[in-house]
N, CA, C and O atoms as a GROMACS GRO file, in nm:
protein
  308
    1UNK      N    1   3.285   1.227   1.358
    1UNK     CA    2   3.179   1.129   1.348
    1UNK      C    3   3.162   1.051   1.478
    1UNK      O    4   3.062   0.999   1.527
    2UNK      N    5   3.299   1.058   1.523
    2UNK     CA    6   3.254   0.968   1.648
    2UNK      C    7   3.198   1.036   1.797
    2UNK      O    8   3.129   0.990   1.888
    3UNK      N    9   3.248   1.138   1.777
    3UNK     CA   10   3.173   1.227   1.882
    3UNK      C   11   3.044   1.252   1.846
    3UNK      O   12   2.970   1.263   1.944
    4UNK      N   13   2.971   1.271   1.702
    4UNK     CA   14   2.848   1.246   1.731
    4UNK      C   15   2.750   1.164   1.784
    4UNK      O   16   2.647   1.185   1.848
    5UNK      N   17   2.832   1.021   1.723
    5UNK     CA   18   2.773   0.924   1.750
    5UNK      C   19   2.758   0.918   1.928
    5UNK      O   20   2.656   0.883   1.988
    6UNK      N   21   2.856   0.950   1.975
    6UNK     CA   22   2.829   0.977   2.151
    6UNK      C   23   2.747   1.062   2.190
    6UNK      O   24   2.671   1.047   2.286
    7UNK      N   25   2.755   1.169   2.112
    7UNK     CA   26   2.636   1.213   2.162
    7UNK      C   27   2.506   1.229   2.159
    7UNK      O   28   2.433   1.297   2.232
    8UNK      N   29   2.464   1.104   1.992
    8UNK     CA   30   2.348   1.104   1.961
    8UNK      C   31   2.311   0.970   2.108
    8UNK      O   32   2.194   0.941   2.130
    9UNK      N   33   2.407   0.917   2.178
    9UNK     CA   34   2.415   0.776   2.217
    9UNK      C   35   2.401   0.857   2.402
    9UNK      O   36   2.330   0.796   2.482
   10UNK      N   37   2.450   0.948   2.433
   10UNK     CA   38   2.436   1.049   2.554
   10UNK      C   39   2.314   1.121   2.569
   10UNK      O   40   2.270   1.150   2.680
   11UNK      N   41   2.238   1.164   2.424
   11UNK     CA   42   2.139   1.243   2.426
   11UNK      C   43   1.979   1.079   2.519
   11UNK      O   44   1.907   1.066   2.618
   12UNK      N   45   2.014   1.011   2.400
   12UNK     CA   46   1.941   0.854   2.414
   12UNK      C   47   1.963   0.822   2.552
   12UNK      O   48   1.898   0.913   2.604
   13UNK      N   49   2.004   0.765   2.635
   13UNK     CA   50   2.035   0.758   2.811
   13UNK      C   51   1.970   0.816   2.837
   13UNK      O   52   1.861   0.772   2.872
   14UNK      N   53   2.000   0.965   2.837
   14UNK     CA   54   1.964   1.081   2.932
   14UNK      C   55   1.806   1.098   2.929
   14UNK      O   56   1.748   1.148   3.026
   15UNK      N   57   1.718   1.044   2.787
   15UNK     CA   58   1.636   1.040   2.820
   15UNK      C   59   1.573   0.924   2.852
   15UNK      O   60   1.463   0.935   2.907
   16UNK      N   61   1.619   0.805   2.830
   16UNK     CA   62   1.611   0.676   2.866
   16UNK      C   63   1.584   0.690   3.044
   16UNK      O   64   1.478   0.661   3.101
   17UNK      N   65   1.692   0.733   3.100
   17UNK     CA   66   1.695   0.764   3.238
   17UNK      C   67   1.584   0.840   3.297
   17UNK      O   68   1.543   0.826   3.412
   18UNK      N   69   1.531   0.937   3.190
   18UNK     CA   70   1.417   1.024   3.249
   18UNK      C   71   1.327   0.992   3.223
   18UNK      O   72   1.237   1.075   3.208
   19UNK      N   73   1.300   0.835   3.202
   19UNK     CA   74   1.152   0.742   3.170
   19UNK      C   75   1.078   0.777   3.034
   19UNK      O   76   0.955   0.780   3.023
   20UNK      N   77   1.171   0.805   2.929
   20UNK     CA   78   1.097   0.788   2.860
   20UNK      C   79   1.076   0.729   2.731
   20UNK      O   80   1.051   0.771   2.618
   21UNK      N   81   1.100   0.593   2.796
   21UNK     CA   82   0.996   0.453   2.733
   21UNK      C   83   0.884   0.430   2.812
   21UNK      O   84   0.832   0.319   2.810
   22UNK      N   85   0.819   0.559   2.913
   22UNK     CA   86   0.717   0.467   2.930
   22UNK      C   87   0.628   0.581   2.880
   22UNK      O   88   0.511   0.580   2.917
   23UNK      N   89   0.677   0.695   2.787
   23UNK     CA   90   0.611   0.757   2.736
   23UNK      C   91   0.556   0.747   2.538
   23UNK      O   92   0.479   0.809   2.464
   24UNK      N   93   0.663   0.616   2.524
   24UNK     CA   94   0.623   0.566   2.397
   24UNK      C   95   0.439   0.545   2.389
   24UNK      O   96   0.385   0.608   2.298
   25UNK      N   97   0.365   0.476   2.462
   25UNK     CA   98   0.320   0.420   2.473
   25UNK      C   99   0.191   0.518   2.433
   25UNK      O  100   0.102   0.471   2.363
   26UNK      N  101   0.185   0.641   2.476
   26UNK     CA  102   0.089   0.742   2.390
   26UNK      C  103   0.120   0.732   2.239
   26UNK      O  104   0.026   0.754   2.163
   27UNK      N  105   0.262   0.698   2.178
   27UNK     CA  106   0.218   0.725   2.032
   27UNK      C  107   0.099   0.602   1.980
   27UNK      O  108   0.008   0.634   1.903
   28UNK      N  109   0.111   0.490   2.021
   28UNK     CA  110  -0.015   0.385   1.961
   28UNK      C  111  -0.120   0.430   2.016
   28UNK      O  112  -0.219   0.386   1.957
   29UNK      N  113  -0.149   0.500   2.107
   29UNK     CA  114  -0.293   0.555   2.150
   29UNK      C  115  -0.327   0.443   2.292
   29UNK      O  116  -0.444   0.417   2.323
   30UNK      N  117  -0.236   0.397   2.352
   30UNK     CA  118  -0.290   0.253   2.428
   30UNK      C  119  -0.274   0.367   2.565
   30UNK      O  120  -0.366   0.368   2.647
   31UNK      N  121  -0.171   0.447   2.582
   31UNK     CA  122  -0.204   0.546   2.685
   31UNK      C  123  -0.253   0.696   2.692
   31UNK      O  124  -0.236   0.757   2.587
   32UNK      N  125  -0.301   0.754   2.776
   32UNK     CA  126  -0.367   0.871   2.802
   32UNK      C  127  -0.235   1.026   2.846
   32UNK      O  128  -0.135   0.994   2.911
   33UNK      N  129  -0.245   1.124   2.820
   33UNK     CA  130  -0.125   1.190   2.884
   33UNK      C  131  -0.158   1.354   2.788
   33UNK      O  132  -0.259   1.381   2.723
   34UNK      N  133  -0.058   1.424   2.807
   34UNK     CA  134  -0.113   1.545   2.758
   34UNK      C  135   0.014   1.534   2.674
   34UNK      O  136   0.074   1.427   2.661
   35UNK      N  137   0.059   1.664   2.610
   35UNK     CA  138   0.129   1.720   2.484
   35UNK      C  139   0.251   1.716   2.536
   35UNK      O  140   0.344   1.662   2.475
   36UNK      N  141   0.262   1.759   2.624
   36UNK     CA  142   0.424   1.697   2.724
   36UNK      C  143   0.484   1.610   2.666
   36UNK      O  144   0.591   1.621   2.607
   37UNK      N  145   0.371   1.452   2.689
   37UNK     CA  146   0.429   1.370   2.726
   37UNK      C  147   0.436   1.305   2.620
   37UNK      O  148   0.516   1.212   2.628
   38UNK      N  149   0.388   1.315   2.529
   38UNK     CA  150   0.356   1.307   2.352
   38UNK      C  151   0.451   1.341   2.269
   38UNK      O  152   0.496   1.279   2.173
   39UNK      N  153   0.489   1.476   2.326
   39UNK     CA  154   0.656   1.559   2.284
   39UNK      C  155   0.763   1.455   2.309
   39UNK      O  156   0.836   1.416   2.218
   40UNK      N  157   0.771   1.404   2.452
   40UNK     CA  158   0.869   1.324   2.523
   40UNK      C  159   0.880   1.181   2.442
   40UNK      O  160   0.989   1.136   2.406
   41UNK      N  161   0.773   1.127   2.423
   41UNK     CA  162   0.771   1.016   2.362
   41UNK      C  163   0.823   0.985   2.242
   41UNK      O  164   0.881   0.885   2.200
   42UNK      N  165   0.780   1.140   2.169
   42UNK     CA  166   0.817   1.127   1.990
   42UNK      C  167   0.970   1.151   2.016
   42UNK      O  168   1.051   1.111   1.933
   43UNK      N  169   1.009   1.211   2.124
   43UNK     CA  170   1.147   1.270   2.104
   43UNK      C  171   1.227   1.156   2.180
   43UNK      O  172   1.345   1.184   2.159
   44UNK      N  173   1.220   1.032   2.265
   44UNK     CA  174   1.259   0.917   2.265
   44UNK      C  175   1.266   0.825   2.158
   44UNK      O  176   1.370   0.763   2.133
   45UNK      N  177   1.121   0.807   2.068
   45UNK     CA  178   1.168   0.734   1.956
   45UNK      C  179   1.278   0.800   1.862
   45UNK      O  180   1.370   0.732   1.815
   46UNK      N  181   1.264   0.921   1.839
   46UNK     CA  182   1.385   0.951   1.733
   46UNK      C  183   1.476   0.868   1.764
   46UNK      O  184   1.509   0.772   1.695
   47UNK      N  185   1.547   0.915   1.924
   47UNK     CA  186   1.684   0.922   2.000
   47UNK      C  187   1.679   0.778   1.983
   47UNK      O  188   1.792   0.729   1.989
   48UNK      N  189   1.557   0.669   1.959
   48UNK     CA  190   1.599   0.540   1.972
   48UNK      C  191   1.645   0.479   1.824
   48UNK      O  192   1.739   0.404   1.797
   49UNK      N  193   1.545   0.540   1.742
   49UNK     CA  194   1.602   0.481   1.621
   49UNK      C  195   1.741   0.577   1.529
   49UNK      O  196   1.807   0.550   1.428
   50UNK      N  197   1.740   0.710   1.639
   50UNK     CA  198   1.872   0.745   1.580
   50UNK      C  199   2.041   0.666   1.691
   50UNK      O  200   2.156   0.706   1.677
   51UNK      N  201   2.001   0.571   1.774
   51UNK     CA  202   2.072   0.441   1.874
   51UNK      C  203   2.112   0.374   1.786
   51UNK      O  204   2.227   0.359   1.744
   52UNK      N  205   1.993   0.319   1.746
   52UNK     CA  206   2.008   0.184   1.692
   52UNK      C  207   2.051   0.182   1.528
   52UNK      O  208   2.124   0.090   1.489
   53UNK      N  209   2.001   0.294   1.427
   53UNK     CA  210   2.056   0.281   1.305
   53UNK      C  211   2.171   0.372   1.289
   53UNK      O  212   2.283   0.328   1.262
   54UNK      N  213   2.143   0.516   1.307
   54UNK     CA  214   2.275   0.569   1.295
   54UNK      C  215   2.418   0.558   1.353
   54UNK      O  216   2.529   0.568   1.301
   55UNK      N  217   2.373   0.534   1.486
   55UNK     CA  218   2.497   0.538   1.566
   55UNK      C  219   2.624   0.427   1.554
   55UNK      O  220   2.737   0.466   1.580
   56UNK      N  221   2.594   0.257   1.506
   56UNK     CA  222   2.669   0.199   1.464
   56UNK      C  223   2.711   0.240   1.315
   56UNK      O  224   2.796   0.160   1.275
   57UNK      N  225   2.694   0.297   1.259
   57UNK     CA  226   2.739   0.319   1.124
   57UNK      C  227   2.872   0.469   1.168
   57UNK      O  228   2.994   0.459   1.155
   58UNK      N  229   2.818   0.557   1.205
   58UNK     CA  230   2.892   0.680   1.266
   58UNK      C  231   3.012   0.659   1.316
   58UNK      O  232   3.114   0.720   1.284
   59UNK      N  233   2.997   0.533   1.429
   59UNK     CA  234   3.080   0.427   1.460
   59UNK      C  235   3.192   0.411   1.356
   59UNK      O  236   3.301   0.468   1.350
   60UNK      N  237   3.138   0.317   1.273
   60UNK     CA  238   3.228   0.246   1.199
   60UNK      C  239   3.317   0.297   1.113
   60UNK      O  240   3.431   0.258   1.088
   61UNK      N  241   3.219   0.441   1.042
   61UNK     CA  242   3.286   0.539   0.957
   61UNK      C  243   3.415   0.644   1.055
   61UNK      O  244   3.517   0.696   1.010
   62UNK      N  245   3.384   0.646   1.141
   62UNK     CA  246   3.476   0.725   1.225
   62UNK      C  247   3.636   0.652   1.233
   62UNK      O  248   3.747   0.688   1.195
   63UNK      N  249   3.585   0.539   1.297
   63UNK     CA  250   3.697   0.362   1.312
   63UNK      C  251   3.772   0.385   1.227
   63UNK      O  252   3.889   0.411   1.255
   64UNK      N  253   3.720   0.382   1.074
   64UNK     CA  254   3.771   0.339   0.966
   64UNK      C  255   3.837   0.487   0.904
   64UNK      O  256   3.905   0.475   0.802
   65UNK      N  257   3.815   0.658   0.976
   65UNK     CA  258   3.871   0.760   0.916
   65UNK      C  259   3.990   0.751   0.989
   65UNK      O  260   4.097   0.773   0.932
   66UNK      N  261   3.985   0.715   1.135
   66UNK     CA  262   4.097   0.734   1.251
   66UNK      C  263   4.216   0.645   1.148
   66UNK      O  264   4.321   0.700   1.115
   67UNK      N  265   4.185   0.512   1.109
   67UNK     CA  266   4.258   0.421   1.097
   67UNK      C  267   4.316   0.465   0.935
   67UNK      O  268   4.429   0.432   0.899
   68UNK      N  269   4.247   0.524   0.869
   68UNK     CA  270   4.322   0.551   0.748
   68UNK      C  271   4.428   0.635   0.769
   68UNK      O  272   4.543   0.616   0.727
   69UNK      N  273   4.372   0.770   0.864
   69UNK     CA  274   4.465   0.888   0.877
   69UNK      C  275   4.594   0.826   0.932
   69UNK      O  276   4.702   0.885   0.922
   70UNK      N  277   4.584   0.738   0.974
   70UNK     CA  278   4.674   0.668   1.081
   70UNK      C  279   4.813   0.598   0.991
   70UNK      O  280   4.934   0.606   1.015
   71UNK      N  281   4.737   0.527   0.880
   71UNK     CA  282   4.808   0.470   0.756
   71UNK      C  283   4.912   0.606   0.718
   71UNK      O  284   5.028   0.641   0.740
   72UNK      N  285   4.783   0.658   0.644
   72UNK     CA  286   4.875   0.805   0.589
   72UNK      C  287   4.984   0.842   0.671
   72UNK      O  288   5.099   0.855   0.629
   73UNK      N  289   4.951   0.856   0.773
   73UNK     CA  290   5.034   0.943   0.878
   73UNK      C  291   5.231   0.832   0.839
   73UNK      O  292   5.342   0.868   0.800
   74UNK      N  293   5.170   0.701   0.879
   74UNK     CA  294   5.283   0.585   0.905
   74UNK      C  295   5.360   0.586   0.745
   74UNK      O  296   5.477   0.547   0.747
   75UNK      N  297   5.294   0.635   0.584
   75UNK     CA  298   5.318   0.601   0.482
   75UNK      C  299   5.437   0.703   0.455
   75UNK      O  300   5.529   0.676   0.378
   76UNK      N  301   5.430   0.809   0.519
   76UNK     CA  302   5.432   0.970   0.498
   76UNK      C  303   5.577   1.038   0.533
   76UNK      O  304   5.639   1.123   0.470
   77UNK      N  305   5.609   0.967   0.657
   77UNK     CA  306   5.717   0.944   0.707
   77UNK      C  307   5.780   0.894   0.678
   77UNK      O  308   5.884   0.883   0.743
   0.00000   0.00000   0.00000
């Protein structure tokens, strides 16, 4: 879980870095651009709202598997 979450959080940057928040701006219709950049845009919002909702939860569930196994492991012995 937690390696996804990095890499849903690696995929997000990488296109962050390759500008594209300034390709949001075709989905409300306020900018002009072709199918490219329309592609780019829709595929930034995912990566943003898969940032911001999934990735702290992925997080936390991961935290909380490491830390159980961890129990087990200490109970076991």
């Amino acid at each position: 879980m937690i390696r996804t979450a990095l890499g849903m959080t690696g995929v997000f940057l990488l296109l962050h870095l390759l500008g594209g928040r300034d390709c949001v701006g075709l989905l409300s219709g306020t900018m002009e651009g072709g199918n490219t950049r329309l592609a780019f845009g829709i595929l930034y919002t995912l990566s943003w709202f898969s940032a911001v909702l999934l990735v702290p939860v992925l997080l936390l569930a991961g935290l909380a598997d490491l830390a159980l196994l961890r129990l087990r492991r200490t109970r076991s012995c």
